[in-house]
C-alpha positions in Angstrom: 0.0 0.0 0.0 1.2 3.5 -1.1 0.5 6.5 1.5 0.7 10.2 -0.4 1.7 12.7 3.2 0.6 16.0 2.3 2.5 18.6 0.7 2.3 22.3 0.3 1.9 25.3 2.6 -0.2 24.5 6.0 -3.2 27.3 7.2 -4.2 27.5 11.0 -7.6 28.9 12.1 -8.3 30.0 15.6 -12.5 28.3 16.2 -14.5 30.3 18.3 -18.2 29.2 17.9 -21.3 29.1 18.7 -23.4 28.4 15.4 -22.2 27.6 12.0 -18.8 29.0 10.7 -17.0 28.9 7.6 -13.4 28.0 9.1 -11.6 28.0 5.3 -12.4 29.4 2.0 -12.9 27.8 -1.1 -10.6 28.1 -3.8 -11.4 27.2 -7.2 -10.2 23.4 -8.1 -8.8 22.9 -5.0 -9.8 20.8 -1.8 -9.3 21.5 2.0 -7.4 18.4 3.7 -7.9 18.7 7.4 -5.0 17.8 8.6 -5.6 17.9 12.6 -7.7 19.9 15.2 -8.1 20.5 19.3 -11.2 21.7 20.4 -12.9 22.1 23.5 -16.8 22.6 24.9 -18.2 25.2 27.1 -19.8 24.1 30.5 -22.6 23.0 28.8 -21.3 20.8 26.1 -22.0 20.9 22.3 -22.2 19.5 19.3 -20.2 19.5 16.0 -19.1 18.4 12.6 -17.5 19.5 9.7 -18.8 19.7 6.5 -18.7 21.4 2.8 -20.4 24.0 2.6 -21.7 24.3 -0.9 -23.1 20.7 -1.1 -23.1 20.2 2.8 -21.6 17.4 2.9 -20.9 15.6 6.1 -17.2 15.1 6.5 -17.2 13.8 9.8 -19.9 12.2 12.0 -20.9 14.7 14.5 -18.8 14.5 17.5 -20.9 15.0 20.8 -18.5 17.0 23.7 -19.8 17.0 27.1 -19.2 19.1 29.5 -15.3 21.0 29.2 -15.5 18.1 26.7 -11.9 18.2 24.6 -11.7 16.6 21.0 -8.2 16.3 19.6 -7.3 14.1 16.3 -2.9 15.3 16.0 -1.8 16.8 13.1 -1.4 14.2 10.1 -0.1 14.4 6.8 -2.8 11.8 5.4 -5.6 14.2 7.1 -8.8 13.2 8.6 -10.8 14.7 5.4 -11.3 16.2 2.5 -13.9 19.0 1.0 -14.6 18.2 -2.2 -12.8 20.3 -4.9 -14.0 24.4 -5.2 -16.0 24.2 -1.4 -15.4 25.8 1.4 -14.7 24.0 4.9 -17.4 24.8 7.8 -17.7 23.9 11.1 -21.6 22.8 12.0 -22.1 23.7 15.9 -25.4 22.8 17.8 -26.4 23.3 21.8 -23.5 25.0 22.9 -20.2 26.6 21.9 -16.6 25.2 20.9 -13.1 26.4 20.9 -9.9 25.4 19.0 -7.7 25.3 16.5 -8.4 23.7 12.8 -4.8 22.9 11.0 -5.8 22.8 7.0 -4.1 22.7 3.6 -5.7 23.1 0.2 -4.6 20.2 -2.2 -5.4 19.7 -5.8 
């Protein structure tokens, strides 16, 4: 089996949120590869997923934080997902609020 790590330049984005929030653009033919993320709840828990925004596509099941719950997946050149090409990456929170940080990279 071949594994391709991911090259190119890396973003970070600070997530503050207690709704919906685009957390990287779209650019045109390219995807956003999430490459890792730590995230905590609030007091009273939340939850969230990410997801294109365009098509809103799930990208990731949503993740249910309880209380001062903390959700980390370490930074990884394979990534944890992919937007499809030309969408922007969101962040879908419900019943409560979540902070982080989102490590991305837009391949082709």
């Amino acid at each position: 089996m071949s594994i391709v790590l991911s090259t190119g330049g890396v973003h970070y984005v600070a997530i503050d949120a207690d709704a919906t929030v685009t957390l990287a653009a779209a650019v045109t033919g390219k995807k956003i590869r999430v490459l890792g993320y730590a995230t905590s709840a609030e007091s009273a828990g939340c939850t969230c997923q990410l997801r294109s925004v365009t098509t809103e596509t799930a990208l990731t099941g949503a993740y249910v934080l309880g209380n001062n719950g903390v959700l980390v997946a370490p930074v990884h050149g394979i990534g944890y997902a992919e937007t499809p090409a030309g969408e922007a990456l969101e962040l879908v929170v419900s019943a409560g609020a979540i902070q982080g940080t989102l490590v991305y990279q837009y391949v082709v």
